[in-house]
VEXRO-330092 format. One record per atom (N, C-alpha, C, CB): residue number from 1; x, y, z. Coordinates in steps of 0.001 Angstrom, whole numbers, plus 500000, padded with zeros to 6 digits. Glycine has a CB too. Layout:
seq / xx / yy / zz
NUM / X / Y / Z
...
end
This chain:
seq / xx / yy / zz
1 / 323581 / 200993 / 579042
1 / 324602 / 200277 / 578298
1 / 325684 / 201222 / 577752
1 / 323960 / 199504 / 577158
2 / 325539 / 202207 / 577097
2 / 326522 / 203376 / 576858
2 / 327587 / 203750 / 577998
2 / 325677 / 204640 / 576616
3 / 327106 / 203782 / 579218
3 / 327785 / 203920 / 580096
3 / 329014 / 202874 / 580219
3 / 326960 / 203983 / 581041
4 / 328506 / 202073 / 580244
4 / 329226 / 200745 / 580653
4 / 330560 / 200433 / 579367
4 / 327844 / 199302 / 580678
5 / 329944 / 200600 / 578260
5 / 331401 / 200741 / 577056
5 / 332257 / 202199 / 577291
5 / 330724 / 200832 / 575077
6 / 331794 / 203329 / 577193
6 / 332636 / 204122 / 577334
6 / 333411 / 203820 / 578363
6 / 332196 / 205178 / 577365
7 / 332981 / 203425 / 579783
7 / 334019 / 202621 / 580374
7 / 334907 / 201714 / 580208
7 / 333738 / 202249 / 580933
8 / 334363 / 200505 / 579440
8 / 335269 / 199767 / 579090
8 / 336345 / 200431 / 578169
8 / 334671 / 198722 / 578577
9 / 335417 / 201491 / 577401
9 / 336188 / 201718 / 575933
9 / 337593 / 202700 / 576680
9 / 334930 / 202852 / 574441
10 / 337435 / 203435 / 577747
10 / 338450 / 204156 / 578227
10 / 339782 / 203393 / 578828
10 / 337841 / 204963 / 579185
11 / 339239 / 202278 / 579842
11 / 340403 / 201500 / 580103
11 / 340927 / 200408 / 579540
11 / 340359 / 201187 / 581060
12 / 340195 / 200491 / 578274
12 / 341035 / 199916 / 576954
12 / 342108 / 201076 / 576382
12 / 339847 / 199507 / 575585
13 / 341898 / 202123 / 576311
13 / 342744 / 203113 / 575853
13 / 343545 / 203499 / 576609
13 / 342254 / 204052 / 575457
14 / 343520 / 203300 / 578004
14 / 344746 / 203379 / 579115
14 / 345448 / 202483 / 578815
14 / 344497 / 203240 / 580583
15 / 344709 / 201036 / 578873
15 / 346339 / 199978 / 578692
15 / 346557 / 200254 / 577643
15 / 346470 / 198255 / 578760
16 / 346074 / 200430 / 576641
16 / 346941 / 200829 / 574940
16 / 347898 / 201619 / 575413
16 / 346022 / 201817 / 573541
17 / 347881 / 202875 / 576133
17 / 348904 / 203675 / 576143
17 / 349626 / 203496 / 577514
17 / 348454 / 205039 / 575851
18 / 349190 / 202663 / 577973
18 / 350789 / 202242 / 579008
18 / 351303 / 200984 / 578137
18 / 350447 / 201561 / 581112
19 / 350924 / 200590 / 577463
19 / 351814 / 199301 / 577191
19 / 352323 / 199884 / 575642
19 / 350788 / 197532 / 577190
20 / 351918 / 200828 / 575290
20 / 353110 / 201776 / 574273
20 / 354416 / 201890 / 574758
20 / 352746 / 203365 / 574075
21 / 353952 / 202764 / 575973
21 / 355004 / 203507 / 577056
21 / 356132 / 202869 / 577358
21 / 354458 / 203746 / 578387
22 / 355598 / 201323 / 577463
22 / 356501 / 200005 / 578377
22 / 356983 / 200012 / 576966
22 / 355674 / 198253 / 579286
23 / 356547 / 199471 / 576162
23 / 357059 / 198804 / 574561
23 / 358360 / 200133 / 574142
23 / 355245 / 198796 / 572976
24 / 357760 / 201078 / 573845
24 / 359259 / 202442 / 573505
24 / 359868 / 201961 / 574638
24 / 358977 / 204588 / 573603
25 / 360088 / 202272 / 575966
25 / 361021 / 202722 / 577052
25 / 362229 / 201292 / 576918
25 / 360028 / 202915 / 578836
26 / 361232 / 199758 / 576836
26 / 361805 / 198070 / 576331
26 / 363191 / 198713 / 574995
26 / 359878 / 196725 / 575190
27 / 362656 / 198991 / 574224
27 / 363394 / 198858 / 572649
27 / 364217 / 200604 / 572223
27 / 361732 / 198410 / 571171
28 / 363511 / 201374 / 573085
28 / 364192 / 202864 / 572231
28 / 365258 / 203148 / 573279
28 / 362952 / 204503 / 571992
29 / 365217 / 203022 / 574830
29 / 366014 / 203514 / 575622
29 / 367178 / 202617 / 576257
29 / 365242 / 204037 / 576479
30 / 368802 / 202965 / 575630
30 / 369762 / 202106 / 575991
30 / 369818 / 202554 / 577095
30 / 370924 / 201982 / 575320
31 / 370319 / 201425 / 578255
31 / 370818 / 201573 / 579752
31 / 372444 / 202100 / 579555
31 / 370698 / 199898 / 580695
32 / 372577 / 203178 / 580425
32 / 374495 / 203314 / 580635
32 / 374988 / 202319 / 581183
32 / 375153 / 204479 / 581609
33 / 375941 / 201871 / 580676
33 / 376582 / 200808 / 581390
33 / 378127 / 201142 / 581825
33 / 376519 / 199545 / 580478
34 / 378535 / 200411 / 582372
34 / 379708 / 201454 / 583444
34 / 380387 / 199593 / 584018
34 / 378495 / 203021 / 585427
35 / 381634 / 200114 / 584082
35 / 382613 / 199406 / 585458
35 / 382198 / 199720 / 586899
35 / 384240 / 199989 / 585452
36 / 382424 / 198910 / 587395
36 / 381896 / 198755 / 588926
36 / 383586 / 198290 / 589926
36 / 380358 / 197103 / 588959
37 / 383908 / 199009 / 590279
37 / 384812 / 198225 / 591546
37 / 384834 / 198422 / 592805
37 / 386034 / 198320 / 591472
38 / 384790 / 197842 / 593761
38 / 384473 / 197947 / 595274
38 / 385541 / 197552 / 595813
38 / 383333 / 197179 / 595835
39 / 386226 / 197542 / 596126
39 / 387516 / 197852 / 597308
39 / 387491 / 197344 / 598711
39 / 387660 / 199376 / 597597
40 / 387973 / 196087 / 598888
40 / 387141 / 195151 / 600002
40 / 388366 / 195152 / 600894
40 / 386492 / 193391 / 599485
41 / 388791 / 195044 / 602387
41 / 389973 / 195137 / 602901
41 / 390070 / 193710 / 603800
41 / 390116 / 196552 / 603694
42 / 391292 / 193305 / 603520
42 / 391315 / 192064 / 603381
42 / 390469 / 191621 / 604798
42 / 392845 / 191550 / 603154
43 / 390895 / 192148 / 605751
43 / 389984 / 191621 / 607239
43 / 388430 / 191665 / 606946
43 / 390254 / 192799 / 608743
44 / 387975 / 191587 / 605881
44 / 386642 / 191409 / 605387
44 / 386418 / 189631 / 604799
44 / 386456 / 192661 / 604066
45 / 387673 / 189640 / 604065
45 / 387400 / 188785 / 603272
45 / 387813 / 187397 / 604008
45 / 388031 / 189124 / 601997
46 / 389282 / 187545 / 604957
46 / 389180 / 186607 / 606221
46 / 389067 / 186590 / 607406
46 / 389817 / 186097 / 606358
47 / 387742 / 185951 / 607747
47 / 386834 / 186800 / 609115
47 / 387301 / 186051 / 610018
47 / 385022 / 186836 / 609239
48 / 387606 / 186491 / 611364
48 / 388648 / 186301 / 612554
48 / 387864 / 185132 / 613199
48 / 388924 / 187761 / 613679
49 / 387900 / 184521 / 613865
49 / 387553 / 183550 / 614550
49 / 386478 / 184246 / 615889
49 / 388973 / 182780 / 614964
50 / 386035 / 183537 / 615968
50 / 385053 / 184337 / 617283
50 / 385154 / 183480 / 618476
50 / 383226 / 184495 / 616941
51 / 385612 / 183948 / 619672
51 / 386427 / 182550 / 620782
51 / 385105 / 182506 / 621277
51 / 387980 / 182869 / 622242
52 / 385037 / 181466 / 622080
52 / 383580 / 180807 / 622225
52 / 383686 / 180703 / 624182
52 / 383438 / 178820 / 621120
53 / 382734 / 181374 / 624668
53 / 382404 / 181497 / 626222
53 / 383290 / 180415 / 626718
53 / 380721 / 181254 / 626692
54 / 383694 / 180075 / 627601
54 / 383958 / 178400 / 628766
54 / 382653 / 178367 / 629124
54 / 385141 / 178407 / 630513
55 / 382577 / 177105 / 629511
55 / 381048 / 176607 / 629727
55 / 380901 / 176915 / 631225
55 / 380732 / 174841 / 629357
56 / 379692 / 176986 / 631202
56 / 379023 / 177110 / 632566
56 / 379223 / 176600 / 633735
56 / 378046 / 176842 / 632524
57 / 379459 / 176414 / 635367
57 / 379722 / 175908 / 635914
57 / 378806 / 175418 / 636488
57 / 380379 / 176264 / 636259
58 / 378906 / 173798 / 636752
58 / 377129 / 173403 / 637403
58 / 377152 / 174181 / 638957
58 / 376760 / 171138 / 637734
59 / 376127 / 174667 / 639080
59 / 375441 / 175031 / 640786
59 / 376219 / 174673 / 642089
59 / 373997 / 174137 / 641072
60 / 376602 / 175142 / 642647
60 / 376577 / 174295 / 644238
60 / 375883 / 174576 / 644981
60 / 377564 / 174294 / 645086
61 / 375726 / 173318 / 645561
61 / 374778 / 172876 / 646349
61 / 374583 / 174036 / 647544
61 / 375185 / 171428 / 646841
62 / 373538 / 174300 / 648126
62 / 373476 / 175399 / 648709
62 / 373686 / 175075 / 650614
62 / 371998 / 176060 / 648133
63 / 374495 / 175914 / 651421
63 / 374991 / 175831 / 651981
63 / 374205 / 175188 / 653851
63 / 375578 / 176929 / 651512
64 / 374892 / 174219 / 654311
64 / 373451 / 173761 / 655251
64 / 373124 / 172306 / 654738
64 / 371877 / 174896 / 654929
65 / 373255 / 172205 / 653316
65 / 372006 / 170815 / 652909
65 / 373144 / 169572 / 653220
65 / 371229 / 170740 / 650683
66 / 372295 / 168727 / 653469
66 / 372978 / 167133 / 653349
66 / 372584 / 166341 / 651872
66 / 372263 / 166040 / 654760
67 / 374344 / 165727 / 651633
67 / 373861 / 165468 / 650445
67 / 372869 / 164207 / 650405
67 / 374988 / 165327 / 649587
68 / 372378 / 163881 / 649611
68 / 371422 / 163045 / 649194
68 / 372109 / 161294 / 649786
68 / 371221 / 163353 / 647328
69 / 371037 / 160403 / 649681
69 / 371709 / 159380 / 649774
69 / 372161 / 158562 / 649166
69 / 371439 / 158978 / 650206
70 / 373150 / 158136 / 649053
70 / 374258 / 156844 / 647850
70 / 374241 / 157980 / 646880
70 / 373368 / 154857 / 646971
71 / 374714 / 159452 / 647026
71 / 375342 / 159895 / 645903
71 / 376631 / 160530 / 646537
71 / 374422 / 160880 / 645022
72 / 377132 / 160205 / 648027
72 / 378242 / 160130 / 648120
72 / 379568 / 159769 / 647781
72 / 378122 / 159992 / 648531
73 / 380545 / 160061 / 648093
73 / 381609 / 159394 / 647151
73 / 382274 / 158455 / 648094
73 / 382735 / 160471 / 646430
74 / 382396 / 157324 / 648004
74 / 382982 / 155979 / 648546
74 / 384237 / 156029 / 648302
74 / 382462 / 154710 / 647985
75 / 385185 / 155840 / 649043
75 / 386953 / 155457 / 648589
75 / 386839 / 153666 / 649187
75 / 388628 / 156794 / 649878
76 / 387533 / 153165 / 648124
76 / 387816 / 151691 / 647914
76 / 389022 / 151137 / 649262
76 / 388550 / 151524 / 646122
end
């Protein structure tokens, strides 16, 4: 049983002293604070259009074949 508290009793005394650590670093240490400006060029800010492929051309038919039937073209 001794064993087992001095264990406990130690990583009770670790978080005591990290959550000191956290608690000072929270309340004693101010952050620098500063201006920030970034410098953006305008072809950033209006982005160009991106032209878009022409579409694909369907297949032709490969050379030799007969076309199918009644998918000929009829003139009136």
């Amino acid at each position: 049983m001794p064993t087992i508290f001095r264990f406990l009793f130690s990583l009770v005394v670790i978080a005591i002293v990290f959550s000191a650590i956290v608690f000072a670093l929270g309340n004693f240490v101010a952050p620098n604070t500063r201006s920030l400006t970034i410098r953006l060029p305008p072809s950033r800010i209006e982005p160009q259009p991106v032209p878009r492929p022409p579409p694909p051309e369907p297949p032709a038919p490969p050379a030799g074949s007969e076309p199918v039937a009644g998918t000929e073209a009829t003139e009136p």
